[in-house]
C-alpha positions in Angstrom: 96.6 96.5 67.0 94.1 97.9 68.8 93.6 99.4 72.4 93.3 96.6 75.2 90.3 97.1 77.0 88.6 95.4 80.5 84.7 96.0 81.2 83.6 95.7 84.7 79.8 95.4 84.5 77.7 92.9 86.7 75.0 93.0 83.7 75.9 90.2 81.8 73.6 91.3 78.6 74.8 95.0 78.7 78.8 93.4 79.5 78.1 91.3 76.0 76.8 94.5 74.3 79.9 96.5 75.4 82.7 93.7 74.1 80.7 93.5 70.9 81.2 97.4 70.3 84.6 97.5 71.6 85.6 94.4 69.0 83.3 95.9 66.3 85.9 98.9 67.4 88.5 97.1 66.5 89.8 96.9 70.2 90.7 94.0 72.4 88.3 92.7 75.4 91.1 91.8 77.6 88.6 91.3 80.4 85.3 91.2 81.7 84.5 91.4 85.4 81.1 91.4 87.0 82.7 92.7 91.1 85.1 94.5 91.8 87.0 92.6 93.5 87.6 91.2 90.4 88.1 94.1 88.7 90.5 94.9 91.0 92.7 91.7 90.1 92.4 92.3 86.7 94.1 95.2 86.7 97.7 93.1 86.8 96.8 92.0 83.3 97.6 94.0 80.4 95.4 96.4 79.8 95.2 100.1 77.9 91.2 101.2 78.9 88.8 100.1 81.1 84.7 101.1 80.9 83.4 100.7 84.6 79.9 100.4 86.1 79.2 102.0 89.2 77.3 99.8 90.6 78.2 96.5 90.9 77.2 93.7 93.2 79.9 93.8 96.0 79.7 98.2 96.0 80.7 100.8 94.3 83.4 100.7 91.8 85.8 103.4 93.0 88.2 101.5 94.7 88.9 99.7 90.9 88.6 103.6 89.5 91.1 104.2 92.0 93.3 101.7 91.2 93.2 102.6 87.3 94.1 105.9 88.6 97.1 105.0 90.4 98.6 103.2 87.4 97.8 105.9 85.0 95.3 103.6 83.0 92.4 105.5 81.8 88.7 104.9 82.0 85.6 106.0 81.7 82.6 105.1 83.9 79.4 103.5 81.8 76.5 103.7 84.2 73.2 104.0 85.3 74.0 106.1 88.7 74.2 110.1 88.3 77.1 111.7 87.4 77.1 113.8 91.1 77.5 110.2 92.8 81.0 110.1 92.0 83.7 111.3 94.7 85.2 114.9 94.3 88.5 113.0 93.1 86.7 111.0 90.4 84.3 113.7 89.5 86.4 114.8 86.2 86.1 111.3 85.1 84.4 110.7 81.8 81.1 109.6 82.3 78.8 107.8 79.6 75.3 107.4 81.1 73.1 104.4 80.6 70.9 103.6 78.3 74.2 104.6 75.8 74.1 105.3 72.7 77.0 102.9 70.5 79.0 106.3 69.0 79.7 107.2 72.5 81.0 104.1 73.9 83.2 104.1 70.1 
């Protein structure tokens, strides 16, 4: 079985275009969450790898980066935001910027 993955993207067309690589993958979509407040309760579900947007409609997703963190779930941010946006404590975080190319979300 594959890895279980959440997407927190408040895109709805570029959400859809990340499940369909992560299934074409072979992986799981577990969950997708467009806040991060929601992101943020999805982390109680079971889940191996999450792809984050920085920006989402209620802030920044850190606080769900953080979160991830804590639980020793790894992630990777998927964004549009620079790379020097992200706090010194997230700053080693892999970072895929947007527009992406498929083999690098793979």
């Amino acid at each position: 079985m594959g890895v279980r993955v959440m997407i927190v993207e408040d895109d709805p067309l570029i959400a859809l275009d990340l499940q369909a690589i992560v299934e074409g993958a072979g992986h799981e979509v577990v969950s997708v969450c467009a806040s991060r407040r929601d992101g943020l309760a999805a982390i109680g579900t079971d889940i191996d790898f999450a792809l984050l947007d920085v920006d989402l409609r209620d802030g920044k997703s850190f606080p769900v980066a953080q979160a991830l963190r804590a639980r020793a779930i790894p992630f990777a941010f998927v964004s549009g935001s620079h790379r020097l946006e992200l706090p010194a404590e997230l700053a080693g975080t892999p970072f895929i910027a947007k527009p992406y190319a498929e083999a690098a979300i793979r």
